[in-house]
PyMOL Python script that loads the backbone (N, CA, C, O; Angstrom):
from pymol import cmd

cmd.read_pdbstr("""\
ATOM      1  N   UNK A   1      26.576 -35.908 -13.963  1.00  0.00           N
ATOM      2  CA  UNK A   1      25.323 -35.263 -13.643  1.00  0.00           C
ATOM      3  C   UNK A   1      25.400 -33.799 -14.047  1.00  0.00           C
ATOM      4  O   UNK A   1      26.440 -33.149 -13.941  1.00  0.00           O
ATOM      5  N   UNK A   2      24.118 -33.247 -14.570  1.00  0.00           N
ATOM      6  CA  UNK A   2      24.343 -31.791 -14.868  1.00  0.00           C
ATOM      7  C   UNK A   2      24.115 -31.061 -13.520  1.00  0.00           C
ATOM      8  O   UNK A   2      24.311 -31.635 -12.448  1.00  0.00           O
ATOM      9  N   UNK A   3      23.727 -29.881 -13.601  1.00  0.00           N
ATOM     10  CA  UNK A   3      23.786 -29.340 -12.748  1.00  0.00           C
ATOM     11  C   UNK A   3      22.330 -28.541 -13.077  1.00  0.00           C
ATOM     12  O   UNK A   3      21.922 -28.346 -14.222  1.00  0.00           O
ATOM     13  N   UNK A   4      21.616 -28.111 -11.826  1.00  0.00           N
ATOM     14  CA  UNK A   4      20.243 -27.366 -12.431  1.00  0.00           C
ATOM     15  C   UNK A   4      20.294 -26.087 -11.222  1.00  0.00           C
ATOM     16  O   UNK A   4      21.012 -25.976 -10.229  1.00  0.00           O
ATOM     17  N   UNK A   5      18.895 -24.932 -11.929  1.00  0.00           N
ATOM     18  CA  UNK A   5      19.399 -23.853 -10.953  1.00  0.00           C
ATOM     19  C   UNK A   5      18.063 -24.067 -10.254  1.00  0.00           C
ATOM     20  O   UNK A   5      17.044 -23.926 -10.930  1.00  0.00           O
ATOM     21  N   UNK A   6      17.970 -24.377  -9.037  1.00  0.00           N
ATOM     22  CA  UNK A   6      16.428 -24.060  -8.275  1.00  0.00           C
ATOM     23  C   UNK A   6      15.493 -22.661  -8.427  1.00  0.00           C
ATOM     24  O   UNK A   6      15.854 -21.899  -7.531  1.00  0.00           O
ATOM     25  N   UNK A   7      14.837 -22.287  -8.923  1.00  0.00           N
ATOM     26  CA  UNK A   7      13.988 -21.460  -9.440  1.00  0.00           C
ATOM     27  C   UNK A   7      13.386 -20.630  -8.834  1.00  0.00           C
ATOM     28  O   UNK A   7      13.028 -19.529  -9.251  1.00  0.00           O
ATOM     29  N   UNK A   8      13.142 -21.327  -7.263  1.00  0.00           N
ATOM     30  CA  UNK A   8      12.463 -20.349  -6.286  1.00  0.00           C
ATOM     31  C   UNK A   8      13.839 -19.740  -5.832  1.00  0.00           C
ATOM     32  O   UNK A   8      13.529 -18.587  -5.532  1.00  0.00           O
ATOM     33  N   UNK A   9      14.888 -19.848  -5.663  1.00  0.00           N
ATOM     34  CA  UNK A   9      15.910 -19.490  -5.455  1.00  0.00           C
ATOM     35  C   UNK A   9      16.814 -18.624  -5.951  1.00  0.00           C
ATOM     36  O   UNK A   9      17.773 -18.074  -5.409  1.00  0.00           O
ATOM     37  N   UNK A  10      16.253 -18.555  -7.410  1.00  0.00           N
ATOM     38  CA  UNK A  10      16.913 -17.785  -8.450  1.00  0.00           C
ATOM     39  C   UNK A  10      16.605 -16.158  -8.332  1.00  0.00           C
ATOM     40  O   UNK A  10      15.463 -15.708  -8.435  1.00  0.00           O
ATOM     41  N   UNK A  11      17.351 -15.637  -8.185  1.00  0.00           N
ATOM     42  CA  UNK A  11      17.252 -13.927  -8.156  1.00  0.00           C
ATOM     43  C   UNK A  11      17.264 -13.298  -9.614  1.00  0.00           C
ATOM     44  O   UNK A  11      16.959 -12.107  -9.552  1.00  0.00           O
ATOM     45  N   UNK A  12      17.481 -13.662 -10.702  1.00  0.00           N
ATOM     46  CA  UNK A  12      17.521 -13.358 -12.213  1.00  0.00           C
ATOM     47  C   UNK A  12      18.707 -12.259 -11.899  1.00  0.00           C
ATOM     48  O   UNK A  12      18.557 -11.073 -12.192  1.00  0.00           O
ATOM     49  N   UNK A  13      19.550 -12.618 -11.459  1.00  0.00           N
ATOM     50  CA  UNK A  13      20.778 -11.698 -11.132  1.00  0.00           C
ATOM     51  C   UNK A  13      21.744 -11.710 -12.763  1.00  0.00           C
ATOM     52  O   UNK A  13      22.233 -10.691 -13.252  1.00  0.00           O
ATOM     53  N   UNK A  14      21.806 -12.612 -13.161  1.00  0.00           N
ATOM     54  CA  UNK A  14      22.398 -13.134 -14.339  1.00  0.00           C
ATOM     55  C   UNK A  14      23.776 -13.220 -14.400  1.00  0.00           C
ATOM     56  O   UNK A  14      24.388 -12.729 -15.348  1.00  0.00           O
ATOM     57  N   UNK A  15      24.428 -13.892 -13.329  1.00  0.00           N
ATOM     58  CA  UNK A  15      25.691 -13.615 -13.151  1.00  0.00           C
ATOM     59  C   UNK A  15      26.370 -14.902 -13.421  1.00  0.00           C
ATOM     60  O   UNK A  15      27.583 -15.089 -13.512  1.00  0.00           O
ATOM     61  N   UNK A  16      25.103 -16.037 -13.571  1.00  0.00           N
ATOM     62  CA  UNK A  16      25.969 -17.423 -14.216  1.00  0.00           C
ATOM     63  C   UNK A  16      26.213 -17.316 -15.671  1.00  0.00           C
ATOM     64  O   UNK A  16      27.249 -17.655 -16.243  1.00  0.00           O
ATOM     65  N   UNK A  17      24.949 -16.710 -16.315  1.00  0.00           N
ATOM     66  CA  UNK A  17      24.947 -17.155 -17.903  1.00  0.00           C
ATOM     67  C   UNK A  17      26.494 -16.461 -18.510  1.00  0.00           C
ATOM     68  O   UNK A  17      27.131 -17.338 -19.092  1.00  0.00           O
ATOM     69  N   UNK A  18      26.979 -15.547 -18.502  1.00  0.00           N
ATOM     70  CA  UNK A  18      28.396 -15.416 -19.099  1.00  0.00           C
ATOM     71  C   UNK A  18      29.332 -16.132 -18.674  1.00  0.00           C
ATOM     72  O   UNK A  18      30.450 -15.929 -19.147  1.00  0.00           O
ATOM     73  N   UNK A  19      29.131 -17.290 -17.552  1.00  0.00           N
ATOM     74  CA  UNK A  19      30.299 -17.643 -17.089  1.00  0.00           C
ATOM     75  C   UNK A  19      30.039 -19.274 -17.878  1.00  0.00           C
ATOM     76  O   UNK A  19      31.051 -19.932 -18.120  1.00  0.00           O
ATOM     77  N   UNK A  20      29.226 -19.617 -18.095  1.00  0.00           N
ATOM     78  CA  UNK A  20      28.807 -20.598 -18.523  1.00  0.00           C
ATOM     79  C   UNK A  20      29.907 -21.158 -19.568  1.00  0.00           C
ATOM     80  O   UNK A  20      29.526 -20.685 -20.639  1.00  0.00           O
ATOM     81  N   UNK A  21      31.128 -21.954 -19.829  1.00  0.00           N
ATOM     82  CA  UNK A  21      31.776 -22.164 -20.919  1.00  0.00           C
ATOM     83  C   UNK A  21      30.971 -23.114 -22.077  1.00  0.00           C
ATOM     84  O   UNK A  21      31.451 -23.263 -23.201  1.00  0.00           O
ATOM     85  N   UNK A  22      29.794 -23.687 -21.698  1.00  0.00           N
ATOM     86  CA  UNK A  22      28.912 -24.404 -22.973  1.00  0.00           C
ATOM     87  C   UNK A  22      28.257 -23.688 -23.053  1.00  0.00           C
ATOM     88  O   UNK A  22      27.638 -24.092 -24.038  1.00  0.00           O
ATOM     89  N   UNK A  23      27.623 -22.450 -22.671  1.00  0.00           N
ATOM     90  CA  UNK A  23      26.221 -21.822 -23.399  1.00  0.00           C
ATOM     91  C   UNK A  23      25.401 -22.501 -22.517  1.00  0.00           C
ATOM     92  O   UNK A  23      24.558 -22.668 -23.398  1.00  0.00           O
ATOM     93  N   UNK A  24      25.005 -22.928 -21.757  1.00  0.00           N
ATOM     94  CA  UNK A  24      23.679 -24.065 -20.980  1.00  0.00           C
ATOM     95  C   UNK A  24      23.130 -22.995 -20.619  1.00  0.00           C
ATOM     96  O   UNK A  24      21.911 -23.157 -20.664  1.00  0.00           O
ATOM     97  N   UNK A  25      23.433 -21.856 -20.240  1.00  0.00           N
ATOM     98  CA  UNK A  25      22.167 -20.979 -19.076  1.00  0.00           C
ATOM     99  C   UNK A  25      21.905 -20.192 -19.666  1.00  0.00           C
ATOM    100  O   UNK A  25      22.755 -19.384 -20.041  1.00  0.00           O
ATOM    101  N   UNK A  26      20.431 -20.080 -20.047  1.00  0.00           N
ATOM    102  CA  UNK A  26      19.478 -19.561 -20.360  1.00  0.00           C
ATOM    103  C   UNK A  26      18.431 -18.902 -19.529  1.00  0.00           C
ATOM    104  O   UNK A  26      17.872 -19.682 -18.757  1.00  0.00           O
ATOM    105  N   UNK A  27      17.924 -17.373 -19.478  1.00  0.00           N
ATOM    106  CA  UNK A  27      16.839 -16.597 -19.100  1.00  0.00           C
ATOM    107  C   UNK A  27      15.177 -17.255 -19.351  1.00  0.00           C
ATOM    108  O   UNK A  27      14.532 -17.377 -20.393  1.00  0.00           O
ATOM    109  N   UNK A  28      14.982 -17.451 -18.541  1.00  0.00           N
ATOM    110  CA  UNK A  28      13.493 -18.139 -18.626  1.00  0.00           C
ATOM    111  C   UNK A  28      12.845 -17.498 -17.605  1.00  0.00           C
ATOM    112  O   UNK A  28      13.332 -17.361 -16.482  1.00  0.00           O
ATOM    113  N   UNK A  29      11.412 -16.966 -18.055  1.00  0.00           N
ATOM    114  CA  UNK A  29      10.270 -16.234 -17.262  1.00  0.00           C
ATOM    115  C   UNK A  29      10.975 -15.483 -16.098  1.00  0.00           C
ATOM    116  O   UNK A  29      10.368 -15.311 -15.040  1.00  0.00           O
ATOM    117  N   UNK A  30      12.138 -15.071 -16.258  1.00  0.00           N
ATOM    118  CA  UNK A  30      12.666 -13.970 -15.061  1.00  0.00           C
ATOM    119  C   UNK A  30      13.612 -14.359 -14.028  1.00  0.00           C
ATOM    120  O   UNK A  30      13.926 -13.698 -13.039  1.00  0.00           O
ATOM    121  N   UNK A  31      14.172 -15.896 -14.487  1.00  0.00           N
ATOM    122  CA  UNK A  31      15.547 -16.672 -13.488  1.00  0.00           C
ATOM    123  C   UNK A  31      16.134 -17.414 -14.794  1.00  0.00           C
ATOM    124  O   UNK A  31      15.919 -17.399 -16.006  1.00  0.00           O
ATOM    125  N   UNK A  32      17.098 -18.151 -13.780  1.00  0.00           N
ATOM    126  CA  UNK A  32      17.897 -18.868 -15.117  1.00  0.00           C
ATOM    127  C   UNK A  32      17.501 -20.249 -15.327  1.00  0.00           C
ATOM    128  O   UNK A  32      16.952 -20.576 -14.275  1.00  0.00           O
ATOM    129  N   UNK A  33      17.492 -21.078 -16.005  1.00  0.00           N
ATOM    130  CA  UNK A  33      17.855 -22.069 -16.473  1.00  0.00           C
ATOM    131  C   UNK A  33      18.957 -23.016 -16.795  1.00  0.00           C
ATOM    132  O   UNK A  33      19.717 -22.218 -17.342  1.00  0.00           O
ATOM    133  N   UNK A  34      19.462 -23.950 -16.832  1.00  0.00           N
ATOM    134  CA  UNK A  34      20.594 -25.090 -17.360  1.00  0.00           C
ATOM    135  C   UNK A  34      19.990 -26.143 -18.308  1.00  0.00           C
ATOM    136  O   UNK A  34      19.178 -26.988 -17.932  1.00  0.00           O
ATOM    137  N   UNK A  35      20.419 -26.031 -19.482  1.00  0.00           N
ATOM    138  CA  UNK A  35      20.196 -26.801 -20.318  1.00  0.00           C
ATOM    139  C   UNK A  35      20.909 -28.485 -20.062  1.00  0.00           C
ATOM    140  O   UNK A  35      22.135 -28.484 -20.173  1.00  0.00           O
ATOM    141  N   UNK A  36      20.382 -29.636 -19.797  1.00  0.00           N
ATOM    142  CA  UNK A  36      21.431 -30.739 -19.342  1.00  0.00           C
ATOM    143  C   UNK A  36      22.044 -31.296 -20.230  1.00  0.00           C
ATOM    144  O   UNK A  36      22.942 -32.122 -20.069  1.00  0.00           O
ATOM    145  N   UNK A  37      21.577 -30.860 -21.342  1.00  0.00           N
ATOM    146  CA  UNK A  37      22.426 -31.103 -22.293  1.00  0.00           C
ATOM    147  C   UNK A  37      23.414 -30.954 -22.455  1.00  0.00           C
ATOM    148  O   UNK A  37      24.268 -31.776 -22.787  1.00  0.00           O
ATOM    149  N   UNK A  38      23.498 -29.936 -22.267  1.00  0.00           N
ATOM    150  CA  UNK A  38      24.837 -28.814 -22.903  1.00  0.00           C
ATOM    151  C   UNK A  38      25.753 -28.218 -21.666  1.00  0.00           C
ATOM    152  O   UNK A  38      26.529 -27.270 -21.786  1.00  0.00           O
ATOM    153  N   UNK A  39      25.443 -29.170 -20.111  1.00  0.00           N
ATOM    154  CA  UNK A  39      25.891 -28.765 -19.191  1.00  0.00           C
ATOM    155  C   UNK A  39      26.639 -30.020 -19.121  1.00  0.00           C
ATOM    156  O   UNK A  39      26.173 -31.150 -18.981  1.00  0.00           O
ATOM    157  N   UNK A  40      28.226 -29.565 -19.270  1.00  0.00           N
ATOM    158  CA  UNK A  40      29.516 -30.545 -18.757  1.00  0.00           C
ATOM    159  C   UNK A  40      29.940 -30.336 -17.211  1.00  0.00           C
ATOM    160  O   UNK A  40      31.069 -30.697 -16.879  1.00  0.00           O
ATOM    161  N   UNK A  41      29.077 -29.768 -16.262  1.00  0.00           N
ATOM    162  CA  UNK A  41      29.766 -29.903 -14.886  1.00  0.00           C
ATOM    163  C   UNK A  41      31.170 -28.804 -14.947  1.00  0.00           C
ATOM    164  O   UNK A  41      31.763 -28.468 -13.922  1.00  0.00           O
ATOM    165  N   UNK A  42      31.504 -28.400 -16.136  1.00  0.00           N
ATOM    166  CA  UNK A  42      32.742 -27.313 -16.386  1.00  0.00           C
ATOM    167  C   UNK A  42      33.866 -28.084 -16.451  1.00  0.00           C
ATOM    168  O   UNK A  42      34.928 -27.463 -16.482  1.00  0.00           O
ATOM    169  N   UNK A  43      33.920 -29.526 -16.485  1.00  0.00           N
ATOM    170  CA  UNK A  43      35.004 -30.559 -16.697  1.00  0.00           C
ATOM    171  C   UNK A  43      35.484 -30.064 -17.657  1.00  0.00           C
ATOM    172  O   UNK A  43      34.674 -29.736 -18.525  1.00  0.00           O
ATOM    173  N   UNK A  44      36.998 -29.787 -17.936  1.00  0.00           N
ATOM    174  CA  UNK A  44      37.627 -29.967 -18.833  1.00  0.00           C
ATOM    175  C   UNK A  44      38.062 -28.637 -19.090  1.00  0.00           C
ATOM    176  O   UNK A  44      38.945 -28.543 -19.943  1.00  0.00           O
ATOM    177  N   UNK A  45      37.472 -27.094 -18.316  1.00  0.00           N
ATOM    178  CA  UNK A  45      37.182 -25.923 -18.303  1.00  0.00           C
ATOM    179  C   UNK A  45      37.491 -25.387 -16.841  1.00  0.00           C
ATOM    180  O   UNK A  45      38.463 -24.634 -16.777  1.00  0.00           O
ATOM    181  N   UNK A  46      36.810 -25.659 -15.638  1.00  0.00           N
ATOM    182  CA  UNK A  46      37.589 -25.191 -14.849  1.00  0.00           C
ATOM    183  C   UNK A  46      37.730 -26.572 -13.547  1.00  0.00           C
ATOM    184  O   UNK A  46      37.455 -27.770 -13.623  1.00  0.00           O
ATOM    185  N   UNK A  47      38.274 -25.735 -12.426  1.00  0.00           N
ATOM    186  CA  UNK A  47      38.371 -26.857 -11.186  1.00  0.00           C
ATOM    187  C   UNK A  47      36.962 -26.839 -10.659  1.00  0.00           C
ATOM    188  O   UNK A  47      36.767 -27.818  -9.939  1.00  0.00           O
ATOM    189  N   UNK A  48      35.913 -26.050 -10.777  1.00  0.00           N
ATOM    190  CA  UNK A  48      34.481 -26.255 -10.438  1.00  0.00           C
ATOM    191  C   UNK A  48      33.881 -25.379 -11.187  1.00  0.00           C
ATOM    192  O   UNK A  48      34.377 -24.446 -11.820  1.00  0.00           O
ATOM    193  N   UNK A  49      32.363 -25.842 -11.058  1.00  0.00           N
ATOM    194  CA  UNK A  49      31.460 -25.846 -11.735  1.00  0.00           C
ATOM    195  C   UNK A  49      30.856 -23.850 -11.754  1.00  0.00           C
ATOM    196  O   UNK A  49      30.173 -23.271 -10.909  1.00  0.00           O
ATOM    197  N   UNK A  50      31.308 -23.438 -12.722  1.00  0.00           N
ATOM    198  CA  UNK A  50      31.583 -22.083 -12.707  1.00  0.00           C
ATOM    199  C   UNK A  50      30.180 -20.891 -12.183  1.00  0.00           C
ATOM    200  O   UNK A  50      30.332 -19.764 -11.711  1.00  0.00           O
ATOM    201  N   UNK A  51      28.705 -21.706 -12.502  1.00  0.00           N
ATOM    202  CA  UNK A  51      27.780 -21.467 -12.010  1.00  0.00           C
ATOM    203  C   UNK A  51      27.782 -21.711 -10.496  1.00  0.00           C
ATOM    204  O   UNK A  51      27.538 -20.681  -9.869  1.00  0.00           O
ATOM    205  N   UNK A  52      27.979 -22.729  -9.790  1.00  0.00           N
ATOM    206  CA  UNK A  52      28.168 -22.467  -8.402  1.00  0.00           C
ATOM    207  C   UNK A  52      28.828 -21.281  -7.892  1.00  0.00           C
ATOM    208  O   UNK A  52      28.432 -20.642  -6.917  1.00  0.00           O
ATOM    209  N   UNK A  53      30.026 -20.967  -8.708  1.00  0.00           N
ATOM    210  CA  UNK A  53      31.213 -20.166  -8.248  1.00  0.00           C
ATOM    211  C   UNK A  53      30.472 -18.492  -8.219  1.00  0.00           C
ATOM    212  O   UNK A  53      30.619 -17.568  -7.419  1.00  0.00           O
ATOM    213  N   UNK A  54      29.829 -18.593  -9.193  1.00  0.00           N
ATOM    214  CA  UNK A  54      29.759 -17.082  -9.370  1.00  0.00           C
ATOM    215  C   UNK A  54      27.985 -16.804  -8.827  1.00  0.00           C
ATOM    216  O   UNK A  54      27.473 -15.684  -8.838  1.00  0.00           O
ATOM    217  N   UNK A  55      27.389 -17.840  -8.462  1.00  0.00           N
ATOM    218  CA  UNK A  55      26.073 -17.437  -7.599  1.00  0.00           C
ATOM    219  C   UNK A  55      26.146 -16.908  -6.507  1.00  0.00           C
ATOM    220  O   UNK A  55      27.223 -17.209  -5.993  1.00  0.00           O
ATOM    221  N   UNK A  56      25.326 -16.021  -5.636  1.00  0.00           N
ATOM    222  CA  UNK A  56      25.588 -15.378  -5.264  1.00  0.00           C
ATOM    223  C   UNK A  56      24.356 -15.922  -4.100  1.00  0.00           C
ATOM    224  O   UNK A  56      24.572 -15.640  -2.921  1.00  0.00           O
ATOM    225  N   UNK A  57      23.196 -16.624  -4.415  1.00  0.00           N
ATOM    226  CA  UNK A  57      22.650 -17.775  -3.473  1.00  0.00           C
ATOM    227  C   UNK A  57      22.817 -18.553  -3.047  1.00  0.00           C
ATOM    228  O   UNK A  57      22.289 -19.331  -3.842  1.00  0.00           O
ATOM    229  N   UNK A  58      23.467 -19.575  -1.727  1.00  0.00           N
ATOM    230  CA  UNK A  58      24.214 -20.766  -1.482  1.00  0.00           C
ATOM    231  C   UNK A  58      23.148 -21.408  -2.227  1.00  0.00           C
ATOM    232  O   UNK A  58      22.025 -20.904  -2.212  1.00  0.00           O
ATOM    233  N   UNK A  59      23.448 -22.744  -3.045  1.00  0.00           N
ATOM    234  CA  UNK A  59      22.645 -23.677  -2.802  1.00  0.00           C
ATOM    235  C   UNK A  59      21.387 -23.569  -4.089  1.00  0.00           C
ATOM    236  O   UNK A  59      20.398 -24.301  -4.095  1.00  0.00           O
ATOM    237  N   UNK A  60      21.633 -22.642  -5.006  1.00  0.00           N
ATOM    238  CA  UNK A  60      20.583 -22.321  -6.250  1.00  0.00           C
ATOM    239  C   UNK A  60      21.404 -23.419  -6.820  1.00  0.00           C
ATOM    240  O   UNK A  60      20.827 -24.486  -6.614  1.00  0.00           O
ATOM    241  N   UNK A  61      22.716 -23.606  -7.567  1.00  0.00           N
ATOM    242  CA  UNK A  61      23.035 -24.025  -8.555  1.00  0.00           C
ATOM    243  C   UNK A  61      23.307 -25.606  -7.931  1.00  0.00           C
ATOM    244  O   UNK A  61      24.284 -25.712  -7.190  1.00  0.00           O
ATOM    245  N   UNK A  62      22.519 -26.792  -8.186  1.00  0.00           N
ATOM    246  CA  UNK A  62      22.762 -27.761  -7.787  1.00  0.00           C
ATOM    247  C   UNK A  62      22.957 -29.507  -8.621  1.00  0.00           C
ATOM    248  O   UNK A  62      22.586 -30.014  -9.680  1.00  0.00           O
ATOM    249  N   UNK A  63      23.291 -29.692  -8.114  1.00  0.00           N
ATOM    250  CA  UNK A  63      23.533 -31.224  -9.169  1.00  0.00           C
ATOM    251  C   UNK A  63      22.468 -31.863  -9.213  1.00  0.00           C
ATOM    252  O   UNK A  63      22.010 -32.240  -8.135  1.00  0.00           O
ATOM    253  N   UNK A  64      21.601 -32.248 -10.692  1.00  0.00           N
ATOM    254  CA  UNK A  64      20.402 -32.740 -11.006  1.00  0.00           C
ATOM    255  C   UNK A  64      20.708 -34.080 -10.904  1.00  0.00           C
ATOM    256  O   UNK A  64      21.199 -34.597 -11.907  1.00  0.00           O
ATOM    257  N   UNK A  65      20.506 -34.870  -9.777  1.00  0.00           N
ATOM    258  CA  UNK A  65      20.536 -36.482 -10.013  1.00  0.00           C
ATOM    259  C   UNK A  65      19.994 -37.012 -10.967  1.00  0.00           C
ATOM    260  O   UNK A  65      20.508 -38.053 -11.376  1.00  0.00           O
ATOM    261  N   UNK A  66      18.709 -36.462 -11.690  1.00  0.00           N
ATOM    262  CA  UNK A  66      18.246 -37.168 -12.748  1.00  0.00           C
ATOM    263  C   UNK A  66      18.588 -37.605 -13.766  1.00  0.00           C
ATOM    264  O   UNK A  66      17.901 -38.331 -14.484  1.00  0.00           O
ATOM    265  N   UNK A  67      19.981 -37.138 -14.041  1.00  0.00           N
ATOM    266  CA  UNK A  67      20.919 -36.663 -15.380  1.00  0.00           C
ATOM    267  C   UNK A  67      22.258 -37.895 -14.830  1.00  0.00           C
ATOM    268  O   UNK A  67      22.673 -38.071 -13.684  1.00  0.00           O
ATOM    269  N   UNK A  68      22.615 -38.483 -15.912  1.00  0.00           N
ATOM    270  CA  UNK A  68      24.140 -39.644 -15.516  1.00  0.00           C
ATOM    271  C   UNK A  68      24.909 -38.273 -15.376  1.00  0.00           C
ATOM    272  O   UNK A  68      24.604 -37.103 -15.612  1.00  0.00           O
ATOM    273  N   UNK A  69      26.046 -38.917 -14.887  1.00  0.00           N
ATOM    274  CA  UNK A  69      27.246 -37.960 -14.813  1.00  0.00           C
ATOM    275  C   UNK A  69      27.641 -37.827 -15.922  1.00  0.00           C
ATOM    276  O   UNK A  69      27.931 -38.898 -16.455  1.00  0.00           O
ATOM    277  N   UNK A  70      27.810 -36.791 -16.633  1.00  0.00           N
ATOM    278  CA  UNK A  70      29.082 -35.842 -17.705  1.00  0.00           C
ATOM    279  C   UNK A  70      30.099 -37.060 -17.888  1.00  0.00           C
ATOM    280  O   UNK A  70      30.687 -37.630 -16.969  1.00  0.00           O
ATOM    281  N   UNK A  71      30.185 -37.321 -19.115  1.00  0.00           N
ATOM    282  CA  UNK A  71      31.277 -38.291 -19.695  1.00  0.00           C
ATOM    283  C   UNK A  71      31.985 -37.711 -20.705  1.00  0.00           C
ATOM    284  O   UNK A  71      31.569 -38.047 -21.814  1.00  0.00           O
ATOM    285  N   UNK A  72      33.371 -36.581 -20.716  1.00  0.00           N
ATOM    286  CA  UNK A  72      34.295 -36.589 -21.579  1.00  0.00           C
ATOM    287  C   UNK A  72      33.903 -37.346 -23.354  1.00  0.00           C
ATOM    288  O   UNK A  72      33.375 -38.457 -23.305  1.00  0.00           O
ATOM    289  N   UNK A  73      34.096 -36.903 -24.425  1.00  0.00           N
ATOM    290  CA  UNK A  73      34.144 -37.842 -25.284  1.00  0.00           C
ATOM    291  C   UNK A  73      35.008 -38.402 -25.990  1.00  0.00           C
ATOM    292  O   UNK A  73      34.687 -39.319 -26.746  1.00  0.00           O
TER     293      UNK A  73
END
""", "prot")
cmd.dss("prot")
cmd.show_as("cartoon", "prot")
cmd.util.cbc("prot")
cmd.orient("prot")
C-alpha cells in the first residue's frame, strides 16, 4: 500500500519531500502530495516510512488502502 498525506492536515511545512527516497512528494496548491506510484512504503530504504518519520502532524502521512501493497521487483 502507498502511503497518502491528508490535506486538511497538511501544514505545507515541506519537511517530507527531501526525505522522500523515490521522489513521490510533490507541492500541490500549498500541502504535499504522494505520488502512489512512485511510493515504495521506503522498503528497501529505511526501517519506516520516512514521511511519517519526519511529519511533524500525528496522523497526516497515512497508508492509502486503495493502493495493493508495495511489491519489491
Amino acid at each position: 500500500m502507498a502511503y497518502k498525506i491528508v490535506s486538511s492536515q497538511c501544514t505545507g511545512c515541506s519537511a517530507c519531500e527531501p526525505e522522500c527516497p523515490n521522489v513521490a512528494i510533490r507541492e500541490k496548491n500549498g500541502t504535499f502530495v504522494i505520488d502512489p506510484a512512485k511510493c515504495t512504503e521506503c522498503l528497501g530504504h529505511f526501517d519506516e516510512p520516512q514521511c511519517v518519520a519526519v511529519c511533524p502532524v500525528d496522523d497526516t502521512c497515512v497508508i492509502d488502502k486503495s493502493y495493493p501493497r508495495y511489491q519489491a521487483a
